[in-house]
Residue, then its C-alpha position, 0 to 999 in steps of 0.5 A: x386622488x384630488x376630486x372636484x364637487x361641482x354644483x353645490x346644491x342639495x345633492x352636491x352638498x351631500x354628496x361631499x359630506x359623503x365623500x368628507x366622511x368616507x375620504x380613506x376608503x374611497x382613497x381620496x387625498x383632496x376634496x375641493x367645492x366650486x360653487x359656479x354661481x353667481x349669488x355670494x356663499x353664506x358664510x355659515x355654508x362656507x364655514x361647516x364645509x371648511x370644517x369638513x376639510x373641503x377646499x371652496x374654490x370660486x371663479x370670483x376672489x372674495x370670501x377666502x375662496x381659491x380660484x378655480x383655475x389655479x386648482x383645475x389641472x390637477x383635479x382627477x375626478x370631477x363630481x358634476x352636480x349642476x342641473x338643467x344642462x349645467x353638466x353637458x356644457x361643462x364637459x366642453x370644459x372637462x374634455x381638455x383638462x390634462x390629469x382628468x380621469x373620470x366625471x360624473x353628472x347627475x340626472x338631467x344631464x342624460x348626455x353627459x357619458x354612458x346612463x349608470x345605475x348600481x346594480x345594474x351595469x357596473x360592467x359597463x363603466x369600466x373604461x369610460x371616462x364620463x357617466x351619467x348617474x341616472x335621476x332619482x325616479x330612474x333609479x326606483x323604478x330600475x331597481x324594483x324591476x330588477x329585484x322582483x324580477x331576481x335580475x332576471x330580465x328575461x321574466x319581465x312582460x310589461x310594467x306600468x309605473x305612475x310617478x307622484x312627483x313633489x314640486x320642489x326642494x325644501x328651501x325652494x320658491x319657484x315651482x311650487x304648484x297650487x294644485x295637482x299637474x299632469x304632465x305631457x306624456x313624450x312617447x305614445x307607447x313609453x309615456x315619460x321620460x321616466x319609462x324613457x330613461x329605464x328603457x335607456x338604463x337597461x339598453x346599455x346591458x342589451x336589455x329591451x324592457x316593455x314599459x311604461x310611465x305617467x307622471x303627476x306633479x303635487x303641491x308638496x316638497x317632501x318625497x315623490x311616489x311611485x304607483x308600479x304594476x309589475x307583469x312576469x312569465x313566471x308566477x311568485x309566491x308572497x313568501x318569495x316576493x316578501x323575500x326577494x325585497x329583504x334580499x335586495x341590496x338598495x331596497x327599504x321597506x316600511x309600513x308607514x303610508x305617509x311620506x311625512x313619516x319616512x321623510x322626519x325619520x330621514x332627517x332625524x337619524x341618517x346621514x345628513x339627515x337623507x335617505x339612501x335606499x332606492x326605493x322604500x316599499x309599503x311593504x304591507x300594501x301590496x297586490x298580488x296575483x299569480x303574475x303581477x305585483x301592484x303597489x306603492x313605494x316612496x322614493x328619497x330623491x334626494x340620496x338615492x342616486x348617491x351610492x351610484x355616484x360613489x361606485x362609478x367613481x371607483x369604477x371609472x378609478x379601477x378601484x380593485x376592492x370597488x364592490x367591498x367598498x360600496x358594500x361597507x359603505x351601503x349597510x351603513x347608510x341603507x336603513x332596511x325598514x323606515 
């Protein structure tokens, strides 16, 4: 199987070491990098991928680079990882290319192929050629709703979620804000698009979820947050919820209150110095009543959609042993406490 990486930015570059890493298991033969714009590679960028065995292609020559057309026909999956309208227009592209299987793109690209999350609509992929790997705030707020309610939607009356945004990438200059910024809620009733996104998500499973969203953007460029109030039909123990969250497959915990913490943690002991769990939950600062759970949990935007993106690959492949594999390749990324 020869796959492509397109976009090579914080999260391409990660998840193409993921690929380089689980190269056998995920049953890929080549992996090539394209880099799609316009400012030149840093060779010290260029020479650690090589080493990995990635093949950098570019539309320009230069830099030993190969020409992205001369590669593109044979490509059987194409790893989408540009933003900000980057993937709906390369699909005009992908569309016609001869021995594609299956792309995927990353979460702006809403309207790139059918909304995916790992561990929720698996099923729903099986067929489709393109996917949309929901974004980062998405996929935590997707998961909480559906561990606390132990998957079962039915017991869901309403949710209120605030995202506590950082402003930027480490290594960004550009929209770093001075100051606290809310942002425009988009729907009288959904708030932002992150309560857009989730109905969205869980309407692809015939799913109508009652929820809601703000959003405040910080001057940081660590980790976002998220403040959830959960409302079921049927009352949980703290026994039960404490036990539903050590059960929960993408879920981490910790005890920690400063993001700084968790964030050091990450690039010092995981994989590419990231972090792959969903959503961390402080797991000693919750609030409980008979019907509801309040609380916080920090989100690791920059791996959490990356088990997804891996397991609509093999699904979108018909990869028979597609739950094993991500499994296996989950305990390994997934620390359960930071």
């Amino acid at each position: 199987m020869k796959v492509l990486v397109n976009g090579i930015g914080n999260i391409g570059t990660t998840l193409i070491c993921l690929l380089a890493e689980y190269k056998s298991q995920l049953g890929i033969s080549t992996i090539y990098g394209f880099k799609n714009t316009p400012q030149p590679w840093q060779e010290e960028d260029l020479d650690f991928l090589r080493a990995l065995g990635i093949i950098m292609c570019s539309r320009k020559t230069g830099q030993g680079l190969t020409f992205v057309d001369s590669i593109i026909d044979d490509i059987d999956y194409i790893f989408d990882c540009t933003s900000n309208g980057g993937g709906i227009s390369n699909k005009e592209w992908y569309v016609d290319l001869p021995n594609l299987k299956g792309a995927s793109a990353q979460g702006s690209e809403k309207d790139f192929g059918i909304s995916f999350m790992a561990g929720v609509n698996e099923q729903i992929l099986i067929g489709k050629k393109f996917a949309h790997i929901v974004s980062c705030n998405t996929h935590s707020i997707a998961a909480l709703l559906s561990m606390f309610t132990g998957h079962n939607l039915d017991d869901h009356v309403e949710s209120d979620f605030v995202i506590v945004r950082r402003s930027e990438d480490l290594g960004n200059h550009e929209r770093l804000v001075a100051a606290n910024v809310v942002a425009r809620h988009m729907d009288d009733q959904l708030g932002t698009h992150h309560s857009i996104d989730v109905r969205d998500l869980f309407a692809t499973i015939e799913r109508t979820l009652k929820v809601s969203s703000s959003d405040i953007t910080t001057p940081s460029q660590l980790m976002h947050s998220v403040r959830f109030n959960i409302t079921l039909k049927e009352a949980l123990s703290e026994e039960q919820i404490q036990d539903a969250i050590a059960q929960a497959k993408y879920i981490s915990t910790s005890i920690k209150f400063d993001s700084n913490v968790i964030f050091e943690r990450g690039r010092r002991i995981g994989f590419q110095g990231r972090i792959y769990s969903h959503a961390i939950i402080i797991a000693n600062n919750l609030l409980i009543t008979p019907t509801s759970i309040k609380g916080w949990a920090f989100i690791p935007q920059e791996g959490n959609t990356l088990i997804s993106t891996l397991k609509a690959y093999l699904v979108q492949m018909k990869n028979e042993n597609a739950e094993e594999i991500i499994s296996e390749i989950s305990n390994q990324l997934i620390r359960k406490k930071w």
